[in-house]
N, CA and C of each residue as an Amber inpcrd file, in Angstrom:
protein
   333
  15.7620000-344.3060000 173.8010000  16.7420000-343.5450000 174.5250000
  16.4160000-343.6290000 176.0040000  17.4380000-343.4910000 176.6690000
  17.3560000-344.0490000 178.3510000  17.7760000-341.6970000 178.5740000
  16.7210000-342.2360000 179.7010000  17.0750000-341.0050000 181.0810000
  17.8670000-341.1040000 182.0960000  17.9630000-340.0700000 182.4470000
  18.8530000-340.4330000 183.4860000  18.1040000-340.8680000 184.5250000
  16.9780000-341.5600000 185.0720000  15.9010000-342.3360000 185.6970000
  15.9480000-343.2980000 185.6790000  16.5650000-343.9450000 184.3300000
  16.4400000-345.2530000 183.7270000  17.9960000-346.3050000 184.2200000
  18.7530000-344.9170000 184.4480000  20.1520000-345.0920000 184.8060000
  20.9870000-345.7360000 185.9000000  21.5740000-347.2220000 186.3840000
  21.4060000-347.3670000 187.9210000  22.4730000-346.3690000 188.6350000
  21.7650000-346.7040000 190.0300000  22.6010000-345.8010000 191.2790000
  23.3810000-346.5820000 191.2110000  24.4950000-346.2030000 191.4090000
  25.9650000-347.0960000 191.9760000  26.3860000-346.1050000 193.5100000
  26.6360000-347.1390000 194.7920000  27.0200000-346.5800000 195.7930000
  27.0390000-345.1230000 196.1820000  25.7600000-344.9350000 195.3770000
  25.2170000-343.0970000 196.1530000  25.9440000-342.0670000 195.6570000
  26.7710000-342.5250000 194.7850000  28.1040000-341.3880000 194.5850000
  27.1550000-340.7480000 193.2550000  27.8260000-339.6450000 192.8590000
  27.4340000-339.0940000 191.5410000  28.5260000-338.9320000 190.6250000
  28.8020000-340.0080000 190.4670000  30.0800000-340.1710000 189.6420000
  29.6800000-340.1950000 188.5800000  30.1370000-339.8890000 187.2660000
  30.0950000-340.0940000 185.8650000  30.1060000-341.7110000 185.7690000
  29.5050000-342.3590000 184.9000000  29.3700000-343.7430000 184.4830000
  30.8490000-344.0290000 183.5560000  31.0570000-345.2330000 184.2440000
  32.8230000-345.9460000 183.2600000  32.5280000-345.5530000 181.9370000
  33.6380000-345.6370000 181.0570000  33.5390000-346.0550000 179.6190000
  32.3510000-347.5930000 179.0250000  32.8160000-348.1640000 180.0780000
  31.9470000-349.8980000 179.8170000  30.5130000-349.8280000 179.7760000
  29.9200000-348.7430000 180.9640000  28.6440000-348.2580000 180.7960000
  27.7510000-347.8740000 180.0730000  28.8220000-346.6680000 179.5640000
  28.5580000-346.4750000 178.4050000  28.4800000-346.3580000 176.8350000
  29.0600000-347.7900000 176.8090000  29.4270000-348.6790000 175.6800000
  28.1750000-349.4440000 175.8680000  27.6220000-349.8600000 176.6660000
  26.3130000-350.6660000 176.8090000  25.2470000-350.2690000 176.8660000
  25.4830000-349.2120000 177.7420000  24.2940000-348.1470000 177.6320000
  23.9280000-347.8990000 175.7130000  25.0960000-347.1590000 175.1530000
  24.5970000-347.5460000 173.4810000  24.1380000-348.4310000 172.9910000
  25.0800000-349.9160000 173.0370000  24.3740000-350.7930000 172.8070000
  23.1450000-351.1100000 172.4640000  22.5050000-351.4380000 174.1990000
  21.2290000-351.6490000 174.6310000  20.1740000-350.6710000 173.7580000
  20.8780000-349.0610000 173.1120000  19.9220000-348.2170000 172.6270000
  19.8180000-348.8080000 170.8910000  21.0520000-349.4590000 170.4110000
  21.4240000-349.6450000 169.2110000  20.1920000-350.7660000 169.0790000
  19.9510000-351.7520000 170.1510000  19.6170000-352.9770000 169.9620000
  18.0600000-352.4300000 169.9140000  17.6800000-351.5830000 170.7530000
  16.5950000-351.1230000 170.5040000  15.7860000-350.2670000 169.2770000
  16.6730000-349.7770000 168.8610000  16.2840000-348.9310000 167.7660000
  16.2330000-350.0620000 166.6190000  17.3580000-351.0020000 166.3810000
  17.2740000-352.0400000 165.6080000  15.9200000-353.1030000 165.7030000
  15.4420000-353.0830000 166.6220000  13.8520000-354.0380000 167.1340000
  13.2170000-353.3850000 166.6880000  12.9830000-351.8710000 167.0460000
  11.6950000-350.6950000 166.2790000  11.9820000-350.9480000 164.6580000
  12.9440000-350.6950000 163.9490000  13.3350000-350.6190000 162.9630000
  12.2400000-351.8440000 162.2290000  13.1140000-353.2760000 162.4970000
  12.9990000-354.6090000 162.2750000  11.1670000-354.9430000 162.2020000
  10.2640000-353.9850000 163.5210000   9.0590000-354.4300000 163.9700000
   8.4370000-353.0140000 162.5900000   8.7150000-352.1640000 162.3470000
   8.3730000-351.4140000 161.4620000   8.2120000-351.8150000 160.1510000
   9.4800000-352.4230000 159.6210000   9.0530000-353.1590000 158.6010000
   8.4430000-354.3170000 157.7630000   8.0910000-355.0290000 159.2890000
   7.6910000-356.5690000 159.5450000   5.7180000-356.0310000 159.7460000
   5.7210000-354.7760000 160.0370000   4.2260000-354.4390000 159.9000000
   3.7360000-353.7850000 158.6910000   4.6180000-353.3160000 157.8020000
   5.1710000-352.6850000 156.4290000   4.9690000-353.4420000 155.8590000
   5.6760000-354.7000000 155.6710000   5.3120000-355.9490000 154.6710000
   3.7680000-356.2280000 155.0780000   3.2920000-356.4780000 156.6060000
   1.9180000-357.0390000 156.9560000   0.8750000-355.9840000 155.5750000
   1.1200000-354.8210000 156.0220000  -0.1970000-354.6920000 155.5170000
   0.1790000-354.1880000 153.9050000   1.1970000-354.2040000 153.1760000
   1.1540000-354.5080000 151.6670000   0.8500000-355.8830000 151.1210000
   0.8970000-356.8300000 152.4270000   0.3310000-358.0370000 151.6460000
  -0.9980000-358.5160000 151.9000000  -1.2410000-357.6690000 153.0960000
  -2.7510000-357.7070000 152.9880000  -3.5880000-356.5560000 152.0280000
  -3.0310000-355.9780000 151.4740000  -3.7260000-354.5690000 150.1800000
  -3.5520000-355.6660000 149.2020000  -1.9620000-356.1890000 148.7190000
  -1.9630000-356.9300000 147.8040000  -3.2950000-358.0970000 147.5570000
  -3.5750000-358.9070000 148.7130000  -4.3070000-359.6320000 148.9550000
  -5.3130000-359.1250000 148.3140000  -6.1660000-358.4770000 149.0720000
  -7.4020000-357.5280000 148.8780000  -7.8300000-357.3090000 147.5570000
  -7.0550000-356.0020000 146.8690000  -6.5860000-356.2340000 145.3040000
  -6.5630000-357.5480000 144.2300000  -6.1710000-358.3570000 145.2290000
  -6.2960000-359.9970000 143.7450000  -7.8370000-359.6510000 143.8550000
  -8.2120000-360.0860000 145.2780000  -9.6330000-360.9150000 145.3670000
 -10.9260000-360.1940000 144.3590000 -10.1680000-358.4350000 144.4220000
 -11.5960000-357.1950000 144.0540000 -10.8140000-357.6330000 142.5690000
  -9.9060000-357.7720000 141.6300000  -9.9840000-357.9600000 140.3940000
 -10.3280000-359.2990000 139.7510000 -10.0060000-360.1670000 140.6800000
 -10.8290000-361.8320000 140.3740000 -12.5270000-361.3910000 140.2830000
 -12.8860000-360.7450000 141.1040000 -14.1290000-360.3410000 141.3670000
 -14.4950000-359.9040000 140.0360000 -13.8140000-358.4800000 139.8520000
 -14.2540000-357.6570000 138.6020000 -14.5940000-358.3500000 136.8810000
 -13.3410000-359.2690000 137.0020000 -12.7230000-360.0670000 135.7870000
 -13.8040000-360.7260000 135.6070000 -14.4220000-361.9870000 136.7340000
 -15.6510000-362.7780000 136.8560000 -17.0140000-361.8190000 136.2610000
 -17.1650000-360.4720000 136.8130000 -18.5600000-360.1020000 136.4090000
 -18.8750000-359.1460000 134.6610000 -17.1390000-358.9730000 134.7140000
 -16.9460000-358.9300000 133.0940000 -17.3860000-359.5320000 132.4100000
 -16.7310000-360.5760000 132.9230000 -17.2580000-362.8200000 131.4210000
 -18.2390000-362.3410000 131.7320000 -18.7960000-362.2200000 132.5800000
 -20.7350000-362.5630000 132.4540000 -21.7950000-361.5940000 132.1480000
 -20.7690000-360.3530000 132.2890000 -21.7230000-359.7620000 131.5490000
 -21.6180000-359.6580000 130.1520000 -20.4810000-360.3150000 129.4040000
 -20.0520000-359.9700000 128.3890000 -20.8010000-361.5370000 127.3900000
 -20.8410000-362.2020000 128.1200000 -21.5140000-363.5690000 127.9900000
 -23.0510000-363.1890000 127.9380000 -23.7390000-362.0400000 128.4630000
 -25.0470000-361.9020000 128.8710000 -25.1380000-361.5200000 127.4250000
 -24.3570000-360.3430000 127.0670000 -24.8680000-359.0670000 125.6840000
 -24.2510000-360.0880000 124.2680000 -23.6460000-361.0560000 124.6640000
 -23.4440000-362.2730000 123.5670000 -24.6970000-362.7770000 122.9220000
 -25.4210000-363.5430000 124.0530000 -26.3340000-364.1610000 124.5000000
 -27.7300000-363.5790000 123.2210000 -27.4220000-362.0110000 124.4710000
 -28.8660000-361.3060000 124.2680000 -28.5570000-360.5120000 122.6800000
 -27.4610000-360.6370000 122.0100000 -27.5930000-360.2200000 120.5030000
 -28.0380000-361.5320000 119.9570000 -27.3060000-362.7290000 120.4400000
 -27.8180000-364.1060000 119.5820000 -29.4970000-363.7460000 119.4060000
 -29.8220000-363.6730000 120.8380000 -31.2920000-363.9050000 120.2030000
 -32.2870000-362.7670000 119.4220000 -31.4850000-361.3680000 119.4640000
 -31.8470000-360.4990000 118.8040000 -31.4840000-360.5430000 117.1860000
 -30.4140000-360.9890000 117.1900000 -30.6570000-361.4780000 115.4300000
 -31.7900000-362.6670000 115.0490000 -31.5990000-363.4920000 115.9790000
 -32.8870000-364.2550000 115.4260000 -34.1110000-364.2990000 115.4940000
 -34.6700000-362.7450000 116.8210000 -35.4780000-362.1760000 116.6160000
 -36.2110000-361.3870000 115.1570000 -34.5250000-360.7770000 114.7510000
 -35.1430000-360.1230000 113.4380000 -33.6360000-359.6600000 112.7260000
 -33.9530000-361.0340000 111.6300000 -32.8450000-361.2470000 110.9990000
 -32.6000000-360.3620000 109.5400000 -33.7640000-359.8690000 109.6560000
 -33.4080000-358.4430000 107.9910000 -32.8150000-357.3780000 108.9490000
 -33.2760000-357.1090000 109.5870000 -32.8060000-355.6760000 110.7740000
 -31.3390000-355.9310000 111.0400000 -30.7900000-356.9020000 110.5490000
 -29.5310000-356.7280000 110.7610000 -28.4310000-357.3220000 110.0100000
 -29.3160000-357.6620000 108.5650000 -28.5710000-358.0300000 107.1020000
 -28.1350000-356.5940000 106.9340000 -29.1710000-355.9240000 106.7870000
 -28.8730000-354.3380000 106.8990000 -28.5220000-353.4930000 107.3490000
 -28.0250000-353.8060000 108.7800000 -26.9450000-353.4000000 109.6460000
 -25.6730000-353.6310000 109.3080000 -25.3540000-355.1320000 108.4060000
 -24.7160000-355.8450000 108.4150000 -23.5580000-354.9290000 106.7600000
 -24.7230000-354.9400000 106.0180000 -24.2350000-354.1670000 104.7930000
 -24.0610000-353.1060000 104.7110000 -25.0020000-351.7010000 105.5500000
 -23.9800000-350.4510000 106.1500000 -23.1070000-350.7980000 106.3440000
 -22.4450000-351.3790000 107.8160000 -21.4850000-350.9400000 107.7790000
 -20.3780000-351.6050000 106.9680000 -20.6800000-352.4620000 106.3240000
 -19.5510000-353.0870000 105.2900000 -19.2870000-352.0550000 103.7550000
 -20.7760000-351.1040000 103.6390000 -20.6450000-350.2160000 102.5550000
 -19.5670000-349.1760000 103.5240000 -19.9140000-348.5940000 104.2800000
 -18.5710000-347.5250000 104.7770000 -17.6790000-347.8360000 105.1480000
 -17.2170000-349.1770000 105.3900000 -15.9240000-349.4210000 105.3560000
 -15.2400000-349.9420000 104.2670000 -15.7620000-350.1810000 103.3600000
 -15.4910000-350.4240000 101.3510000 -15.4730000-348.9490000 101.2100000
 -16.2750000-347.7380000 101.9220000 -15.9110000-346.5800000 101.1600000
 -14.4250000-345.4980000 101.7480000 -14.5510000-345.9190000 103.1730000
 -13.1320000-345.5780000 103.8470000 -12.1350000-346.0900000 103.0540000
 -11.9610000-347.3790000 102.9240000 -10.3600000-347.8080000 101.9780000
 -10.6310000-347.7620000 101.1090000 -11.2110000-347.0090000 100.4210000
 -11.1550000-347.0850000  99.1140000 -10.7770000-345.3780000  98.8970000
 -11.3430000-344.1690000  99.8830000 -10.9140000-343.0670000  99.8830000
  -9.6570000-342.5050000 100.5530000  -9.2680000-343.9920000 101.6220000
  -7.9570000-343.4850000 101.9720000  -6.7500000-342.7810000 101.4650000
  -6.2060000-344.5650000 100.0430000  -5.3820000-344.5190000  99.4360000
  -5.1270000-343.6720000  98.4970000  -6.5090000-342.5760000  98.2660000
  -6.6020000-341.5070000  97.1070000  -5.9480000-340.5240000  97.7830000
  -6.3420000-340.0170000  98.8970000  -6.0600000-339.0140000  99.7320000
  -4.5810000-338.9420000  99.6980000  -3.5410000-339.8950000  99.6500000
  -2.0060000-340.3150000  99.8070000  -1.3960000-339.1910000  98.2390000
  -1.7970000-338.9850000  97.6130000  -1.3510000-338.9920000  96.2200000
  -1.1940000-337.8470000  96.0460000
């Protein structure tokens, strides 16, 4: 928005400004508000695509130290069964006895 500072002198008079004046005078404010507008959302997009950005890189990140750790406790059971392979025949047959005894008490429960 313009002041009246901003406004030119015309021949010293204090005349009210033409219609044409102030048809331009808007203008010039329209065109401005339209640049703020335009520069607002052009810094709006900037920094959602730099969060977006950001965001890939920290879940590429996360995803990567997942596999590996998930690759580590793979790893480190392989060699714990073949550390001690009764310790976990018998791990192995718990839990296969309580889950033979779950479906088998489910379908009673229905009746």
């Amino acid at each position: 928005m313009k002041s009246v500072m901003d406004e030119p002198v015309t021949n010293g008079s204090n005349a009210p400004p033409t219609n044409r004046s102030c048809r331009q005078d808007e203008d010039e404010d329209e065109a401005e508000i339209a640049r703020r507008i335009q520069q607002s959302v052009d810094d709006a997009k900037a920094t959602i695509s730099a969060t977006l950005e950001d965001t890939k890189v920290a879940a590429e990140r996360l995803m990567r130290h997942g596999r590996y750790a998930v690759e580590d406790r793979v790893s480190e059971l392989g060699h714990n069964i073949k550390k001690h392979p009764i310790g976990f025949v018998g791990i192995a047959f718990a839990a296969g006895a309580v889950l033979g005894l779950c479906f088998r008490i489910l379908p009673s429960r229905k009746r």
